[in-house]
N, C-alpha and C positions, 0 to 999 in steps of 0.2 A: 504493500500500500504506500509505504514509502515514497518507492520509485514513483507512482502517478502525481504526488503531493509534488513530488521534485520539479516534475514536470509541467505541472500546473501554474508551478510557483515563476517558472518559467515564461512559459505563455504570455502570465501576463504581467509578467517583465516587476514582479515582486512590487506590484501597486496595491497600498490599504486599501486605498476608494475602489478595488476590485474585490475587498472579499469576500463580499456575497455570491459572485461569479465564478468563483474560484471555490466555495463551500457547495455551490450547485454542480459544478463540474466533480467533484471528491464523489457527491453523492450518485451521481454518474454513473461513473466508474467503480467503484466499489459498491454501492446498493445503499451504502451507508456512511456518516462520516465518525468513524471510530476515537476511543484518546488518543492513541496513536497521531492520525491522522491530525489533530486538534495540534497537539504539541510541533509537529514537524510544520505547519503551516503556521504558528506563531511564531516558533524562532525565525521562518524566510520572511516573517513581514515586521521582525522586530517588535512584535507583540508580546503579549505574556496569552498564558492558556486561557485564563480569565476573561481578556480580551475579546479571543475568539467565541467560546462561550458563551459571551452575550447577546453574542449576533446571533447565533446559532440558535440558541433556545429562545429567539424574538420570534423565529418564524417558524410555525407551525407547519411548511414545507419539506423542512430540514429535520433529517433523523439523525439521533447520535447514538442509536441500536439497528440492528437489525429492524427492515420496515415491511418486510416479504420481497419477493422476485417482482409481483406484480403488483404495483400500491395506486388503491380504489379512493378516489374520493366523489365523493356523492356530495353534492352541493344542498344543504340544509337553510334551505329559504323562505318568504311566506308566500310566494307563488308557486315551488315546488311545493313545498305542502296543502296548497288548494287542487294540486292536478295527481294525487295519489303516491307521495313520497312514500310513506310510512308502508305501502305494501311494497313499494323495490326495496325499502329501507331491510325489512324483514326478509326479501326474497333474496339479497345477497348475504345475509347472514346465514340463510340457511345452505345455501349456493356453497360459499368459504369455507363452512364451518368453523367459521369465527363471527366474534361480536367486534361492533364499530369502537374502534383502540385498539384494538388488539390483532396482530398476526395469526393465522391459521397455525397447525402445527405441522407441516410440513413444510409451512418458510414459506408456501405460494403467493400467499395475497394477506395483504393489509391494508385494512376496512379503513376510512379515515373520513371524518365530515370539514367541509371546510363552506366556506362563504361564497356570495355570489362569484360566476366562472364566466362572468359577460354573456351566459346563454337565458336569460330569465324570461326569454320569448320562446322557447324550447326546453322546459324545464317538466317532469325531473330529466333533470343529466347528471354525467360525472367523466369527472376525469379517470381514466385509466395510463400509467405512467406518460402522464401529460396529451394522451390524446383525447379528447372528446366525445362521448356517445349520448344525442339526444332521446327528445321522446321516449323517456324510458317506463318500459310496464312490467310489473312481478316476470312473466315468460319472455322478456326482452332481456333480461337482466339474469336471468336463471341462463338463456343460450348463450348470451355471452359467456358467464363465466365457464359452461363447457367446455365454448369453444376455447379459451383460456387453458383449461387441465389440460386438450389435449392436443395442447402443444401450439395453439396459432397466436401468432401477436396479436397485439392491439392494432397494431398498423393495419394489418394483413386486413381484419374483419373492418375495419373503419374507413380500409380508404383499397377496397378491391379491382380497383384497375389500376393501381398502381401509378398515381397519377403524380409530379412532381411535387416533393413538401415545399417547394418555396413557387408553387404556381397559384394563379386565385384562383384554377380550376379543382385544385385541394382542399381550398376552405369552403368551396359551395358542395363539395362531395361530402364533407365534415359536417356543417352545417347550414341552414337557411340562413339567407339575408334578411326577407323579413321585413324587407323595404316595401311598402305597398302604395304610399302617398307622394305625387309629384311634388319635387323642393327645386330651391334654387341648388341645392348640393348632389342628386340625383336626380336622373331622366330629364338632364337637360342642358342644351347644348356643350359641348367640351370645350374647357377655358384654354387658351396656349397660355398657360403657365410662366415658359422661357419669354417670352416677349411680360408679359404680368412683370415679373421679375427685372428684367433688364430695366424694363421703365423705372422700378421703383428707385434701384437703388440708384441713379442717377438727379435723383430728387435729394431736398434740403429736408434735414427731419423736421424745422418747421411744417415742412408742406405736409410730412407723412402724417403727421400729428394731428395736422390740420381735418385736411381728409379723411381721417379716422372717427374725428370726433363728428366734423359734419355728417358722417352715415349713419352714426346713434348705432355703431356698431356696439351690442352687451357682450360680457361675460357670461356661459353658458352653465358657472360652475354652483348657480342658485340664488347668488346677491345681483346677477344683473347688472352688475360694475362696469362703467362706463371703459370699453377699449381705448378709447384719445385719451382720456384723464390718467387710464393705468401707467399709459406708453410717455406720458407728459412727465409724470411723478415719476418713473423709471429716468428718463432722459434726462430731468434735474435734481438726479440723486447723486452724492458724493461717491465717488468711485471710479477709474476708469477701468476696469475690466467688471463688465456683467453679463448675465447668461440668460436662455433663454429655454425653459424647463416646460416641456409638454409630458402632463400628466395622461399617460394613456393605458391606467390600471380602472377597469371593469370592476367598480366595488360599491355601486348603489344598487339597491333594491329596484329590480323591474326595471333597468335597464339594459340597453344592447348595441349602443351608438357608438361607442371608441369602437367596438368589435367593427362594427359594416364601416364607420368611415375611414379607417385605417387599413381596411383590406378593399375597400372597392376604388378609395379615391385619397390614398395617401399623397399623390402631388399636392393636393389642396393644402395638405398640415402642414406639407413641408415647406410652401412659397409663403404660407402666412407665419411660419416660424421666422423663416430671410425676412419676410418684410417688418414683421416686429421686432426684428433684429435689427434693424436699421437704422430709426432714430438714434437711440442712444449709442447706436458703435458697436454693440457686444462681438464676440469674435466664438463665441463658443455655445451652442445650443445640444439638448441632450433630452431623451426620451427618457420615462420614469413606466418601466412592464413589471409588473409580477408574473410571478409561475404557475399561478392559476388562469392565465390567458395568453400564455406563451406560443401556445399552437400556432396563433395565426402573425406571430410575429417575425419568423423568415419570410411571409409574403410581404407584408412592407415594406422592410428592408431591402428587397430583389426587384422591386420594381424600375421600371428603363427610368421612369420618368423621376425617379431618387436623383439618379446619376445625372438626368437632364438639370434639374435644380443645384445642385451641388455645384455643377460647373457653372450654372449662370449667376451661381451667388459667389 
């Protein structure tokens, strides 16, 4: 186990602000992340064991035991439970031969409940080691795990034509979009992004500022916060290095909107990150995922028009 800590430590070039990436990668590879593993990964980041530790046992993703070969989690919500959790709840129990906490005794599968998975429009679901299975009902839930004992992945039964993991035609085979209502942000005409782009940053943050506030463009995050006022009070803040953090963790109740806008139309997040990167100068912007919605985050990332943006900013 050693050896992969070594190598991990490696990877990513022995960075603290990585060890969360680096405690998902141990668990990986080893199924678990062990003392062992704890102590070799403190000493490469000059930490104490303690340190690591409390990263570790923050997130309810991370095992520091054994967790099974195949770890189940079932999203315990209050719309999975208006749409018949409690009978998949009990139909995997009986399925594993284990109860939720707890590993089977032969090491196959461990039961785990976790919090909304960005599927709350397809709910019950769960994750199975990170993939997805919606709509789920007691005899959906009972074949999978079958098909599980004998012997077929997760991948295998969930995405049967074998379709590319970082293609959108994987996360529509995974799951619905779900998108049903005409907006300005689907089913309707395609923005050229690179020309969006080019124009802006060739503008005075005045003007960006300006124009932002004149569209009564809000905040979507619940208070409604005015975008020109954020970007005004960002751009005459002391400091001159600032960033630019798009929250795109799936963790409200009966929501599903980071999931389809980031897999159907991620140029959009990415030209409105450049452009609100703009007034104030910032030079660095950075996505915020958890691992309970990780699935459909190599599509984002892989998209042409990532690369188109990138270079036009």
């Amino acid at each position: 186990m050693s050896k992969n800590v070594e190598a991990i430590l490696t990877r990513y070039q022995h960075r603290r602000e990585r060890l969360i990436d680096m405690l998902l990668a141990i668990q990986d590879a080893d199924g678990y992340i062990s003392d062992s593993s704890v102590h070799v990964l403190a000493n490469g980041l000059n930490l104490s064991p303690l340190d690591v530790r409390e990263t570790l046992s923050f997130y309810h993703f991370l095992h520091d035991e054994p967790a099974g070969e195949h770890k189940i989690y079932l999203a315990d919500t209050v719309i999975a439970r208006m749409n018949g959790y409690e009978g998949v709840r009990e139909a995997l129990e009986k399925a594993t031969g284990c109860e939720f906490g707890s590993v089977s005794a032969n090491g196959r599968f461990g039961l785990y409940d976790t919090h909304c998975i960005g599927l709350s429009d397809q709910e019950p679901a769960m994750l199975v080691d990170g993939i997805p299975f919606t709509h789920l009902t007691p005899d959906k839930a009972r074949t999978l795990i079958a098909a599980l004992n004998a012997g077929v992945s997760p991948a295998s039964l969930a995405n049967p034509k074998g379709l590319a993991a970082d293609s959108l035609a994987y996360i529509e085979e995974l799951v619905e979009s779900n998108i049903r209502q005409s907006g300005p942000v689907f089913f309707s005409d395609a923005i050229d992004v690179d020309t969006v782009i080019r124009d802006v940053v060739t503008q005075l943050p005045a003007e960006i500022i300006d124009a932002t506030s004149t569209s009564k463009l809000r905040g979507r995050g619940g208070a409604g916060f005015s975008a020109g006022l954020k970007w005004r009070l960002c751009y005459d803040a002391v400091g001159s290095e600032k960033y630019v953090i798009c929250n795109a963790d799936e963790g409200e109740p009966g929501t599903f909107k980071d999931r389809v806008i980031l897999t159907h139309a991620p140029e959009q997040v990415f030209a409105g990150m450049i452009i609100g990167a703009t007034p104030p100068a910032q030079k660095k912007g950075s996505f915020t995922f958890v691992t309970n919605t990780a699935f459909w985050l190599s599509t984002s990332k892989n998209t042409a028009v990532t690369a188109r943006t990138q270079s036009a900013g």
